[in-house]
ZALUMVO-583774 format. One record per residue: residue number from 1; residue in three letters; x, y, z of N, C-alpha, C, O in turn. Coordinates in steps of 0.2 Angstrom, whole numbers, always signed. Atoms other than C-alpha are relative to their C-alpha. Example, Ala and Ser with C-alpha at 12.3 -4.5 7.8 and 13.67 -1.06 7.14 Angstrom:
     i    aa     nxx     nyy     nzz    caxx    cayy    cazz     cxx     cyy     czz     oxx     oyy     ozz
     1   ala      +4      -6      +0     +62     -22     +39      +4      +6      +0      +9      +5      +3
     2   ser      -4      -6      -1     +68      -5     +36      -4      +5      +3      -1     +11      +4
***
This chain:
     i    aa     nxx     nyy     nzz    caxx    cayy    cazz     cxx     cyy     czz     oxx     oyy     ozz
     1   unk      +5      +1      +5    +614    +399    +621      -2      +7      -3      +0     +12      +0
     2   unk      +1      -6      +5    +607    +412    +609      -8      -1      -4      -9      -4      -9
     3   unk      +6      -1      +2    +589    +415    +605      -1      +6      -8      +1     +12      -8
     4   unk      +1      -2      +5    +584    +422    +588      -9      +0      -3     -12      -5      -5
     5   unk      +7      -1      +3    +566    +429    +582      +0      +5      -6      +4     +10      -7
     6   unk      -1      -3      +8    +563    +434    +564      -6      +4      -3     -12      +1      -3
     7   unk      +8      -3      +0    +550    +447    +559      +3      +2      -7      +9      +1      -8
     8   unk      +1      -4      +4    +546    +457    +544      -2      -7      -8      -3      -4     -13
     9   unk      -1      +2      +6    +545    +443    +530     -10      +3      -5     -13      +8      -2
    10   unk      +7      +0      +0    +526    +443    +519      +3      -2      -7      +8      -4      -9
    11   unk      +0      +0      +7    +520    +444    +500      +2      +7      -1      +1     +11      +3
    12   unk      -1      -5      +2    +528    +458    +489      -1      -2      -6      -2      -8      -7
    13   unk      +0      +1      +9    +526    +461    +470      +4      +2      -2      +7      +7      +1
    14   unk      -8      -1      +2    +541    +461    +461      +3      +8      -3      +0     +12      -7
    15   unk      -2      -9      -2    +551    +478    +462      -1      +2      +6      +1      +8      +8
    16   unk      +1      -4      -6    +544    +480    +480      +6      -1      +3     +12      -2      +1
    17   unk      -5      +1      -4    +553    +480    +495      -1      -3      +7      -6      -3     +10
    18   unk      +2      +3      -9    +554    +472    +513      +6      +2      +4     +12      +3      +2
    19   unk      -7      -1      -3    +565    +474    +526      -3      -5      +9      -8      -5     +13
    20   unk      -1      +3      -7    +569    +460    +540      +2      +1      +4      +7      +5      +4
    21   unk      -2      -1      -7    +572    +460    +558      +2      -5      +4      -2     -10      +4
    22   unk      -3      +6      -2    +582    +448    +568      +1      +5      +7      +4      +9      +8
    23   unk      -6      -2      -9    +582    +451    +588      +3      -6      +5      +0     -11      +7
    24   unk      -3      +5      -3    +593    +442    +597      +1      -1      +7      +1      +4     +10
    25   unk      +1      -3      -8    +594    +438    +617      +3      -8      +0      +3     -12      -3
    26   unk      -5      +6      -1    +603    +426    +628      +7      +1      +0      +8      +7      +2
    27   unk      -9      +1      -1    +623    +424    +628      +0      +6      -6      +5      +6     -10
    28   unk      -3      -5      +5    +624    +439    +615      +7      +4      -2      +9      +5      -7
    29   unk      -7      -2      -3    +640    +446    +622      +5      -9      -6     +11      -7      -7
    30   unk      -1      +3      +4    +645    +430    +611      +3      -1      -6      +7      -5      -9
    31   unk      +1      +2      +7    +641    +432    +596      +5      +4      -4      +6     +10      -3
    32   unk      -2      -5      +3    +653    +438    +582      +0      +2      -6      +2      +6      -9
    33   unk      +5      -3      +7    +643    +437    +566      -6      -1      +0      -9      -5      +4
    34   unk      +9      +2      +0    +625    +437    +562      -2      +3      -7      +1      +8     -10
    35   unk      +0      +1      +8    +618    +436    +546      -9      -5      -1     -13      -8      +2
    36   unk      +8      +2      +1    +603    +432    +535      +3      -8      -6      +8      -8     -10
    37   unk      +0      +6      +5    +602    +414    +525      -6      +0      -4     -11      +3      -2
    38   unk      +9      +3      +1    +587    +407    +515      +2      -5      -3      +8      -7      -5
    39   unk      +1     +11      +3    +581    +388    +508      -8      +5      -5     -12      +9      -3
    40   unk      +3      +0      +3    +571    +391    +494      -5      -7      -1      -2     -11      +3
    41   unk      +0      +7      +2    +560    +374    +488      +4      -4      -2      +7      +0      -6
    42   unk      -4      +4      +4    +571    +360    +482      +8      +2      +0     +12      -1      -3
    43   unk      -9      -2      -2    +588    +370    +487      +0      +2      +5      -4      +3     +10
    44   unk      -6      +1      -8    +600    +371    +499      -1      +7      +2      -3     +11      -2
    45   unk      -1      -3      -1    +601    +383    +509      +6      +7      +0     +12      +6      +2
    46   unk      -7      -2      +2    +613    +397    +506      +0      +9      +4      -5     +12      +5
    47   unk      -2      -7      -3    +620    +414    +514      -2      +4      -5      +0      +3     -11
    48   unk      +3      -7      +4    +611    +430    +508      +6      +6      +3      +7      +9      -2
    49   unk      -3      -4      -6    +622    +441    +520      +2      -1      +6      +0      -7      +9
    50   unk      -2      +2      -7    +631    +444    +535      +5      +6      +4     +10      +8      +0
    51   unk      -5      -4      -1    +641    +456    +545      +2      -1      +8      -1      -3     +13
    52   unk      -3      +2      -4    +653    +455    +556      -3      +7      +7      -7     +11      +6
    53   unk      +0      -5      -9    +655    +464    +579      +3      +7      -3      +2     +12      +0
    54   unk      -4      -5      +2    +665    +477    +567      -2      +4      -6      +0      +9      -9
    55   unk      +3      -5      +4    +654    +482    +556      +0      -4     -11      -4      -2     -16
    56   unk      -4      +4      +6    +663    +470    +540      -8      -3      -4     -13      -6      +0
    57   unk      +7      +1      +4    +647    +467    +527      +2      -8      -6      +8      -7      -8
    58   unk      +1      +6      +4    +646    +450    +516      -7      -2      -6     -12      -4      -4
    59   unk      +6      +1      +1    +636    +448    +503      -2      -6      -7      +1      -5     -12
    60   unk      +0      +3      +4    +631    +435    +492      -2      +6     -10      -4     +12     -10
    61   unk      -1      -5      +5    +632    +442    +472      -7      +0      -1     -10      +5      -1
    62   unk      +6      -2      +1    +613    +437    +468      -4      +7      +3      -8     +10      +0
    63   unk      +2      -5      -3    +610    +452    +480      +1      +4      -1      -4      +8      -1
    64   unk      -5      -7      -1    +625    +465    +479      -3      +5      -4      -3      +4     -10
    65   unk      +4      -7      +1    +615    +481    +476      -6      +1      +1      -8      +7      +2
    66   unk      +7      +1      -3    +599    +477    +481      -5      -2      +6     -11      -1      +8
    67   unk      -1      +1      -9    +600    +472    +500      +6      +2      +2     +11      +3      -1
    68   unk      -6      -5      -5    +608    +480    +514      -1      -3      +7      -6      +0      +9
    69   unk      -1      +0      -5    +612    +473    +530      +2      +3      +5      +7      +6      +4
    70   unk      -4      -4      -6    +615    +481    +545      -2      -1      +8      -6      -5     +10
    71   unk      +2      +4      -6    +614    +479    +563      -1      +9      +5      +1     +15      +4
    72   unk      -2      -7      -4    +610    +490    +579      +0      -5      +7      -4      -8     +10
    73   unk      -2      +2      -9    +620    +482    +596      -4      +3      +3      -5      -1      +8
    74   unk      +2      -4      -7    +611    +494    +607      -8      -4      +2      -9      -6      +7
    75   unk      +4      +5      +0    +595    +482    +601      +0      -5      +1      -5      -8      +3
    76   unk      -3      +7      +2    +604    +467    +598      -5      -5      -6      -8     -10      -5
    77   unk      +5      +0      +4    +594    +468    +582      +5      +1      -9      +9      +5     -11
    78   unk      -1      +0      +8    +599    +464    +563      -4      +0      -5      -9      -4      -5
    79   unk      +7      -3      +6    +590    +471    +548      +2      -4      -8      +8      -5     -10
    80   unk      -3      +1      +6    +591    +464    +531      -7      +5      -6     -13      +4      -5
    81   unk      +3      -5      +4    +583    +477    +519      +1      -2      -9      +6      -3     -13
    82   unk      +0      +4      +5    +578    +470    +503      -3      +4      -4      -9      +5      -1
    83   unk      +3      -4      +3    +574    +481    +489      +0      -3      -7      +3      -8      -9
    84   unk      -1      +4      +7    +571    +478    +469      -2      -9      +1      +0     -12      -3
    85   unk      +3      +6      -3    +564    +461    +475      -1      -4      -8      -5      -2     -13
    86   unk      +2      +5      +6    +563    +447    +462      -3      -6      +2      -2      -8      +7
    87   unk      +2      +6      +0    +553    +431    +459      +4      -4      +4      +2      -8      +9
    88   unk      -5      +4      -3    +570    +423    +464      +4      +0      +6      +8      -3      +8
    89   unk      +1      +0      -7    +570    +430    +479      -3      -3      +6      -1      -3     +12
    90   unk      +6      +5      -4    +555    +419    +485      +4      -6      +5      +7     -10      +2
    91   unk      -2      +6      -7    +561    +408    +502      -1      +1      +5      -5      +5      +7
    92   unk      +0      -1      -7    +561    +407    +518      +9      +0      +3     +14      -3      +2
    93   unk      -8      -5      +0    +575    +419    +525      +1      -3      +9      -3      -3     +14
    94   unk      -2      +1      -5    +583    +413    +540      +6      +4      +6     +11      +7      +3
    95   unk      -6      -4      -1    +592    +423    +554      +7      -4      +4      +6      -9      +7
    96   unk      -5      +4      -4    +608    +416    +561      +5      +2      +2      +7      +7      -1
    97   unk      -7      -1      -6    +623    +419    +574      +5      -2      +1      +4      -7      +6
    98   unk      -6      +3      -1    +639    +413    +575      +4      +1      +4      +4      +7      +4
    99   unk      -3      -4      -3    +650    +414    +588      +7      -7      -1      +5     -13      +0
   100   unk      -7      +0      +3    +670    +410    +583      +5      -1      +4      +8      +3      +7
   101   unk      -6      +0      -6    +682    +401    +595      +6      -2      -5      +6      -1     -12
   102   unk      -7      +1      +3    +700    +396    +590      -2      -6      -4      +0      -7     -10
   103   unk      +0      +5      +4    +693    +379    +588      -5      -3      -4      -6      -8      -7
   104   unk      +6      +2      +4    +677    +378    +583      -7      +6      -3      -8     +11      +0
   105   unk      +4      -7      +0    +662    +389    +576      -8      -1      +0     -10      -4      -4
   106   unk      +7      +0      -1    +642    +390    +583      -3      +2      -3      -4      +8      -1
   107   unk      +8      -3      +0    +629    +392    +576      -8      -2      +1     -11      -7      +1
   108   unk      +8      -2      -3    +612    +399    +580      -4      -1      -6      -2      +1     -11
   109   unk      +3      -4      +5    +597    +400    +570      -6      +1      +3      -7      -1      +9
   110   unk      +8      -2      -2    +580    +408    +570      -4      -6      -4      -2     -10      -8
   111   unk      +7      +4      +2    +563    +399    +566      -1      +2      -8      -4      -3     -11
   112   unk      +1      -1      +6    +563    +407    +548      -6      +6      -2     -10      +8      +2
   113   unk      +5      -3      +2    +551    +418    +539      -2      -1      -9      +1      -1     -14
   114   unk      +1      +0      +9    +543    +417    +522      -1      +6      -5      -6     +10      -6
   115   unk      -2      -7      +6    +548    +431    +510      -3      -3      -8      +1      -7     -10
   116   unk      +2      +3      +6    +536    +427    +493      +0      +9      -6      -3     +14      -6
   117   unk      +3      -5      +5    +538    +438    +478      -4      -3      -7      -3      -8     -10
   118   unk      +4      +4      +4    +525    +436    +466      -5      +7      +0      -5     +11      +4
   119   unk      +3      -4      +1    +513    +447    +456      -7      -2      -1     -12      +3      -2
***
């Protein structure tokens, strides 16, 4: 199992910036992506980011230029750094883990944080 705690979310004004924190603990040695999602109201769920055990970055196009993923193993800690912040940013940002066998793939989530942009 694979525990996940999600810190940094809050209120920003648009153009600010935030930057999330995901520490992960448990079966760690596991995991081989981790990444950030969010659920807005009334919609689905969807991948914001993600980067692979090697370093590989994914990023949904809403974002590309304006967040930055990155991870530190030594912490077993993933950052999602959100700059330029929009309206349509506003959700609850979810951390998540996946660990990747031949035949099947796990995932983890954290409990969520609420990221509101708004002036």
């Amino acid at each position: 199992q694979v525990q996940l705690v999600e810190s940094g979310g809050g209120l920003v004004q648009p153009g600010g910036s935030l930057r999330l924190s995901c520490v992960a603990s448990g079966s760690i040695f596991s995991i081989n992506v981790m990444g950030w999602y969010r659920q807005a109201p009334g919609k689905e769920r969807e991948l914001v980011a993600d980067i692979s055990s090697s370093g590989i970055t994914t990023y949904a196009d809403s974002v590309k230029g304006r967040f930055t993923i990155s991870r530190d193993n030594a912490k077993n800690t993933v950052y999602l750094q959100m700059n330029s912040l929009k309206p349509e940013d506003t959700a609850v940002y979810y951390c998540n883990a996946k660990r990747i066998t031949t035949t099947m793939t796990y995932d983890y989530w954290g409990r969520g944080t609420q990221v509101t942009v708004s002036s």
